[in-house]
C-alpha positions as CSV (number, residue, x, y, z in Angstrom):
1,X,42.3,56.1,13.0
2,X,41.7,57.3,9.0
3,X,39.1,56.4,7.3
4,X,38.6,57.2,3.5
5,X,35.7,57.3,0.7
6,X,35.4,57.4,-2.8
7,X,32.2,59.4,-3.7
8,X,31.4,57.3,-7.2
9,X,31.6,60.3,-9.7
10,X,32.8,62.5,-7.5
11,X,35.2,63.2,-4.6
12,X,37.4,61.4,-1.9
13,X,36.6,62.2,1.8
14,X,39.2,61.2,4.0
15,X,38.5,61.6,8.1
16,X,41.4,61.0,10.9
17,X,40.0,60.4,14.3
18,X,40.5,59.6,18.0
19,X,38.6,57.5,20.0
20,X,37.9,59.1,23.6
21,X,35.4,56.7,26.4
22,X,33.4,55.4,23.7
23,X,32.7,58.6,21.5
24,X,34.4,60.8,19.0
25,X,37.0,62.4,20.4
26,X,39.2,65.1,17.6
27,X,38.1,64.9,13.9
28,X,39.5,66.2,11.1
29,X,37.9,65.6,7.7
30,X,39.8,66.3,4.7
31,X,39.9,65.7,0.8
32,X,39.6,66.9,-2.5
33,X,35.8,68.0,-2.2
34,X,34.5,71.7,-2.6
35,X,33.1,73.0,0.5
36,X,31.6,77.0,0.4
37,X,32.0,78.8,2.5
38,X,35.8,77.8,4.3
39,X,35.0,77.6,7.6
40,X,31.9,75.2,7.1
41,X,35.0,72.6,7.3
42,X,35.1,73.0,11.2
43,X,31.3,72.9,12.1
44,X,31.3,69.5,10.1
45,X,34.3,68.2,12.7
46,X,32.4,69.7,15.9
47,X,29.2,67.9,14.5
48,X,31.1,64.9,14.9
49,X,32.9,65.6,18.1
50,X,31.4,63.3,20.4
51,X,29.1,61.1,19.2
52,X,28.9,57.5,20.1
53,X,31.5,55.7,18.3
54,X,28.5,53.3,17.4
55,X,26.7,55.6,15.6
56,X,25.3,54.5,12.4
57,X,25.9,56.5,8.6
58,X,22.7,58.2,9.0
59,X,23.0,59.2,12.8
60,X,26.6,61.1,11.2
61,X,25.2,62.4,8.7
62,X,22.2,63.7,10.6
63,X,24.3,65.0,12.9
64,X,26.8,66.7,10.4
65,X,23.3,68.3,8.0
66,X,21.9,70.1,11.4
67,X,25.2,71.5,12.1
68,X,25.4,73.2,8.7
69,X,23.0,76.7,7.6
70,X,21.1,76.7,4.9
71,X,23.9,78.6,2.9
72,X,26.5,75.9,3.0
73,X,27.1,73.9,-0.7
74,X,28.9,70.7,0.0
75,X,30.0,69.9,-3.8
76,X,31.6,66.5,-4.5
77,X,30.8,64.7,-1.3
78,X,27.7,64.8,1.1
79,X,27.3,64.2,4.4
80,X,26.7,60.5,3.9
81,X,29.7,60.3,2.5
82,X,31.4,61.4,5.6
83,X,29.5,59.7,7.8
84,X,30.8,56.5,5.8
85,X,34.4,57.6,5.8
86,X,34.0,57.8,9.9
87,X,32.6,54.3,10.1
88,X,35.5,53.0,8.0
89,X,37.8,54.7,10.3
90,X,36.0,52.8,13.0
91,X,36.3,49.8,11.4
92,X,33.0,49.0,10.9
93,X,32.7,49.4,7.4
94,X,35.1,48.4,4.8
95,X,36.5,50.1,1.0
96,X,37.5,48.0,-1.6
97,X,41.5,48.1,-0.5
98,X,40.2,46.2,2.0
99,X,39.5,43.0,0.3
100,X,40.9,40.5,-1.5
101,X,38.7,39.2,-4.3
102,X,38.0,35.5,-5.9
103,X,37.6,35.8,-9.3
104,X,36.0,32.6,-11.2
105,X,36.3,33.3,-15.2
106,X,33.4,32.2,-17.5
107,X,32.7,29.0,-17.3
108,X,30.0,26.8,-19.8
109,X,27.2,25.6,-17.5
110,X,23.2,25.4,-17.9
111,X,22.1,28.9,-17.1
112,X,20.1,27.7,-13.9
113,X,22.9,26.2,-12.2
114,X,24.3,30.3,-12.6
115,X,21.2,31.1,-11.0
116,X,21.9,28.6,-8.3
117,X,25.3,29.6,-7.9
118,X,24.2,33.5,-7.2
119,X,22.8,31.8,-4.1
120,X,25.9,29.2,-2.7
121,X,28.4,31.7,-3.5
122,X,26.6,34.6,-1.7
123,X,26.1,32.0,1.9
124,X,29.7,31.1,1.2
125,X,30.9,34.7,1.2
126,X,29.0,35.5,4.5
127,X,30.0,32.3,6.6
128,X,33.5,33.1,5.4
129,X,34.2,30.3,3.4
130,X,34.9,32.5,0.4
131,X,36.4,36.0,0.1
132,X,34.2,38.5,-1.9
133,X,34.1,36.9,-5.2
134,X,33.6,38.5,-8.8
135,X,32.3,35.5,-11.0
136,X,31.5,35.1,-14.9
137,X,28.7,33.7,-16.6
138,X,28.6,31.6,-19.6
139,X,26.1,29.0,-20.7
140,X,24.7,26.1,-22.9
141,X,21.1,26.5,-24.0
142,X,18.6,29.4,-24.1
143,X,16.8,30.6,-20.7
144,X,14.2,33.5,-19.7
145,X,15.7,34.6,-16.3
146,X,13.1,36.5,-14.8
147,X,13.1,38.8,-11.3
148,X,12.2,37.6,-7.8
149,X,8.7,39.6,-8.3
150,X,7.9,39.3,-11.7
151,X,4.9,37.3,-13.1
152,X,5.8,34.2,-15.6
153,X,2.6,35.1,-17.7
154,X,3.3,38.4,-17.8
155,X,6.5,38.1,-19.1
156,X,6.9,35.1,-21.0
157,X,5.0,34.5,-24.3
158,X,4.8,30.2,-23.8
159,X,4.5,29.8,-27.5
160,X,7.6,32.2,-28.0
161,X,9.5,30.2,-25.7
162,X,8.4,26.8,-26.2
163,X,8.9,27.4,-30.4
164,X,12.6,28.9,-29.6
165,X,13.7,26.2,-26.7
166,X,13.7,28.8,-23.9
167,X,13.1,27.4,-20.5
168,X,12.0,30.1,-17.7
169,X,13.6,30.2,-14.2
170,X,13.0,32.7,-11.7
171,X,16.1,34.1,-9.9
172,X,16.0,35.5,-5.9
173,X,17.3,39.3,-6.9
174,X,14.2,41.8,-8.2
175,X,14.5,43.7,-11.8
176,X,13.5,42.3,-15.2
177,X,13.6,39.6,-17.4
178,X,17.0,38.4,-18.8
179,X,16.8,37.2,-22.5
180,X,19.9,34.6,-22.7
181,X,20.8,32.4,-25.4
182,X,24.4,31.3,-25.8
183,X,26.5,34.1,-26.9
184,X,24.2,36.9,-26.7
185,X,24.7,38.3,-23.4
186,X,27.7,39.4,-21.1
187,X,26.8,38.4,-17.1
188,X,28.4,38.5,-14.0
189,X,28.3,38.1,-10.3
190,X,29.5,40.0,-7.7
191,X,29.2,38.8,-4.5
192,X,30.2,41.1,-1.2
193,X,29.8,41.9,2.6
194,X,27.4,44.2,3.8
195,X,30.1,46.3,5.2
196,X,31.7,47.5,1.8
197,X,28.1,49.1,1.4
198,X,27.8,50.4,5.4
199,X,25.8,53.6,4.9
200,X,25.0,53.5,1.2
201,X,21.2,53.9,-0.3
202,X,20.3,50.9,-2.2
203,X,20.6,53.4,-5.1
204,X,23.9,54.8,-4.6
205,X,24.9,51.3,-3.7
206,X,24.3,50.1,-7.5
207,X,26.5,53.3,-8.8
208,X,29.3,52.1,-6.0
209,X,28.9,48.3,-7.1
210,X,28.6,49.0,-10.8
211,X,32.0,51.6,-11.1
212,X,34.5,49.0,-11.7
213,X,32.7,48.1,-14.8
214,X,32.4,51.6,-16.5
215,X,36.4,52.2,-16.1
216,X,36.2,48.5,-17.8
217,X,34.0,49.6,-20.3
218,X,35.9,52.3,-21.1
219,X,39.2,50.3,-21.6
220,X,37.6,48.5,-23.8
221,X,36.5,51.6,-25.6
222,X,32.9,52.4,-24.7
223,X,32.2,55.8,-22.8
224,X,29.6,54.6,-20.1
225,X,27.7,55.9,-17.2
226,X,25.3,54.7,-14.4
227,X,21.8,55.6,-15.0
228,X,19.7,55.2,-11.8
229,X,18.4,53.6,-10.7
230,X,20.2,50.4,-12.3
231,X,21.1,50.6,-15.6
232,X,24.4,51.3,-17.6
233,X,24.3,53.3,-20.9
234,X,26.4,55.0,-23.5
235,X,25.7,58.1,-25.5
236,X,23.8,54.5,-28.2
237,X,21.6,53.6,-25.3
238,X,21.4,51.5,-22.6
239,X,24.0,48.7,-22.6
240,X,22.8,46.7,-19.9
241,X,21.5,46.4,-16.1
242,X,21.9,45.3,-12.4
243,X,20.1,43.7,-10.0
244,X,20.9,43.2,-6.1
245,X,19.8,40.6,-3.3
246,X,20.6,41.2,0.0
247,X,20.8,38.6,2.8
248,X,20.0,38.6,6.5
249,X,23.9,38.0,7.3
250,X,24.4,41.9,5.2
251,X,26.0,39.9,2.1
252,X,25.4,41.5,-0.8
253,X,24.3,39.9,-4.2
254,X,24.8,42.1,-7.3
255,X,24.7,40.9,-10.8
256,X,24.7,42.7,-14.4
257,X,23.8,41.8,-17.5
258,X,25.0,43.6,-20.5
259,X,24.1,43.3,-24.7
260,X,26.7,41.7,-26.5
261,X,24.3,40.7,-29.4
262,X,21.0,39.9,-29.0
263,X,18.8,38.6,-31.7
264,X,15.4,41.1,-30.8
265,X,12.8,39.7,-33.4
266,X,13.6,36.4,-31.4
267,X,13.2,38.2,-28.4
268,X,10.3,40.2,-28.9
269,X,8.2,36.1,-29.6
270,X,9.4,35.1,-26.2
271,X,9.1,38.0,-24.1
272,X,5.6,40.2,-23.6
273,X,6.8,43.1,-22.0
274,X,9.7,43.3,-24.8
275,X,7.3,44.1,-27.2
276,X,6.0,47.2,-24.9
277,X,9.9,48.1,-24.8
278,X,10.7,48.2,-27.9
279,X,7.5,49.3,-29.6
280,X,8.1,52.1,-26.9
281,X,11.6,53.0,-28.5
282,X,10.3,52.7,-31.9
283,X,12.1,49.0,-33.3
284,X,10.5,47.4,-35.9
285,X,12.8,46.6,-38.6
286,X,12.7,42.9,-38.9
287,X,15.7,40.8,-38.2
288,X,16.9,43.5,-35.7
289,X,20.0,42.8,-33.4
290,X,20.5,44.4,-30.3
291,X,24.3,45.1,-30.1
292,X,26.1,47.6,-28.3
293,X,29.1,46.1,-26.6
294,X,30.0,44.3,-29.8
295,X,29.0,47.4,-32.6
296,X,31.0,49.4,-29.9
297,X,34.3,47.5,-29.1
298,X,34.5,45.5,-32.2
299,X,35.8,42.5,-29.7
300,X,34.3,39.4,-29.7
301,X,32.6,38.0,-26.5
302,X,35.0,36.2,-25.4
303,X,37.6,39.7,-25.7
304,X,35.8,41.8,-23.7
305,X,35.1,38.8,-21.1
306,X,39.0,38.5,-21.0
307,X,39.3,42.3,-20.8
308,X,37.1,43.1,-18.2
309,X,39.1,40.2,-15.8
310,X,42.0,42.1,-16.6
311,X,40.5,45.4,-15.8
312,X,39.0,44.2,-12.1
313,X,42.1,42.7,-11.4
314,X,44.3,46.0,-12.2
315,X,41.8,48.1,-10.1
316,X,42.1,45.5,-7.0
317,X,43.6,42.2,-5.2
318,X,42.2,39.4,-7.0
319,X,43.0,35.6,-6.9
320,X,41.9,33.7,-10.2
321,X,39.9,30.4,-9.0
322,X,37.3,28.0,-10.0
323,X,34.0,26.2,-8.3
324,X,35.2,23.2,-5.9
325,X,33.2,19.8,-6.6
326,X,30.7,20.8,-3.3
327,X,30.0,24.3,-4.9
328,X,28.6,22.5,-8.1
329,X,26.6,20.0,-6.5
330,X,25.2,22.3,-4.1
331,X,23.9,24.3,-6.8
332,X,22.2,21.3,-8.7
333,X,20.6,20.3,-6.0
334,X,18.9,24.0,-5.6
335,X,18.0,23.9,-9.1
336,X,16.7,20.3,-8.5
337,X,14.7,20.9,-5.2
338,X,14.1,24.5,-5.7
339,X,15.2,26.6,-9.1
340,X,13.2,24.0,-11.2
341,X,9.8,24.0,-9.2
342,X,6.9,24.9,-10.4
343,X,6.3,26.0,-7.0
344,X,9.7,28.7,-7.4
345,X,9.2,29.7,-10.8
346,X,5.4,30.3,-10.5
347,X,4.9,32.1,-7.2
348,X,4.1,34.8,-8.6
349,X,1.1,34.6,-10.3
């Protein structure tokens, strides 16, 4: 059995195995890491020379870092990393070769029934009905989307909002507030099994998630990179953020939102804790825009959204598809019965 992982920024561990009465029987890990000194290569594979084949990432890894003296530099990989490698050899976790993707373009709809939608695509994904599934964003009217734990009156001015038209709805994934009027913003979902993430730290599981979009980012012409613990910058500043949600079943709900052009005077009347932000970075020209992705590519939104499709398609298997009629009521009724509430938005005090 082979089993192979993709350190995000670094290096590939590959690890061939036999299975022997329910444990580890020969291992061989290989790739294109740097490991001093040489023969720190065969105490990793008698670390992992039987162990119960139902061993989790950390039990490997464990297993692998008490094996090794104090000397040893593992540079590239880590012992997590191939711990996760075994478990994909076992079949119990998955890599991205392993899947074949939905991909729904951007589509014009109220920006709650995208909130709703995080939440029906990600059952649908782990009760089988859909494949993984990479969706776009677009939208209609201005909304504050705030995070699972955030407080409405701490974030939301309600004169800002009720003098621009914003509406505020609380989504189920943590992180900040999301400033969306139509236009301003680029937004999408990605929606995947908990086994494409087997062994990963929520942290390094936002880098893992979020590597797709900095080779898009870069074909596009903007040098990126993941700042932990989720956000996405260039050598301007931050470009944008993620957020995650994950389920009982293991699915895995991860979302970014990235500055196309966002109008921050605007902003700043709507949101409280903008003002902290950007008083913070020192913005206080009036009539400011926040722009990176369209200063930086020169594309319009709807260019990049086009180009980014492209990219996640070129990288991996993808189908293009659309909601079905059951998806789209599904999510109305949420946003009727639960998205809209009072009771939803204003848990939090």
């Amino acid at each position: 059995m082979r089993g192979e992982y993709k350190v995000p920024g670094g290096k590939l561990v590959a690890v061939d195995l036999e299975v022997d009465g329910g444990r580890l029987g020969d291992v061989s890990v290989s790739g294109d890491f740097f490991l001093e000194p040489d023969e720190a290569l065969g105490d990793i594979n008698a670390a992992l020379r039987g162990l119960p084949v139902d061993a989790g990432v950390e039990q490997l890894a464990s297993a692998i870092q008490g094996a090794l003296g104090p000397e040893v530099a593992l540079i590239g990989f880590t012992p997590e990393a191939v711990g996760i490698a075994v478990r994909r050899a076992l079949g119990k976790a998955t890599g991205w070769h392993d899947h074949a993707f939905d991909v729904i373009p951007a589509r014009v709809l109220h920006p709650a029934v995208h909130v709703a939608l995080d939440e029906v695509i990600a059952h649908e994904v782990g009760s089988g009905e859909r494949p993984p599934t990479l969706r776009f964003w677009d939208w209609d009217s201005p909304l504050v989307v705030i995070g699972s734990f955030q407080s409405v009156r701490n974030e939301v001015d309600p004169e800002g909002a009720e003098r621009h038209g914003f509406d505020v709805v609380r989504r189920v994934s943590g992180g900040g507030a999301m400033f969306m009027e139509p236009g301003n913003c680029i937004t999408y979902s990605l929606v995947v099994p908990g086994s494409l993430v087997e062994g990963l730290s929520f942290e390094r599981s936002y880098s893992f998630l979020d590597d797709w979009v900095i080779g898009a980012l870069a074909d596009v012409g903007v040098a990126a990179h993941f700042v932990p613990l989720n956000d996405i910058a260039s050598d301007q500043g931050k470009i944008g953020g993620a957020a995650q949600k994950r389920y009982a079943d293991g699915t895995v709900l991860h979302h970014v939102t990235m500055s196309y052009d966002i109008d921050a005077d605007k902003m700043l009347e709507v949101l409280r804790i903008g003002r902290e932000k950007m008083s913070d970075k020192g913005h206080r020209s009036a009539n400011k825009r926040v722009d990176p992705m369209r200063s930086q590519t020169g594309l319009s939104r709807e260019a990049i959204l086009d180009a980014f499709t492209a990219s996640f398609a070129a990288r991996h298997r993808t189908r293009i598809t659309d909601y079905t009629d059951t998806e789209l009521a599904e999510a109305q009724r949420l946003v009727d019965t639960k998205f809209s509430t009072s009771e939803w938005t204003h848990r939090v005090p």
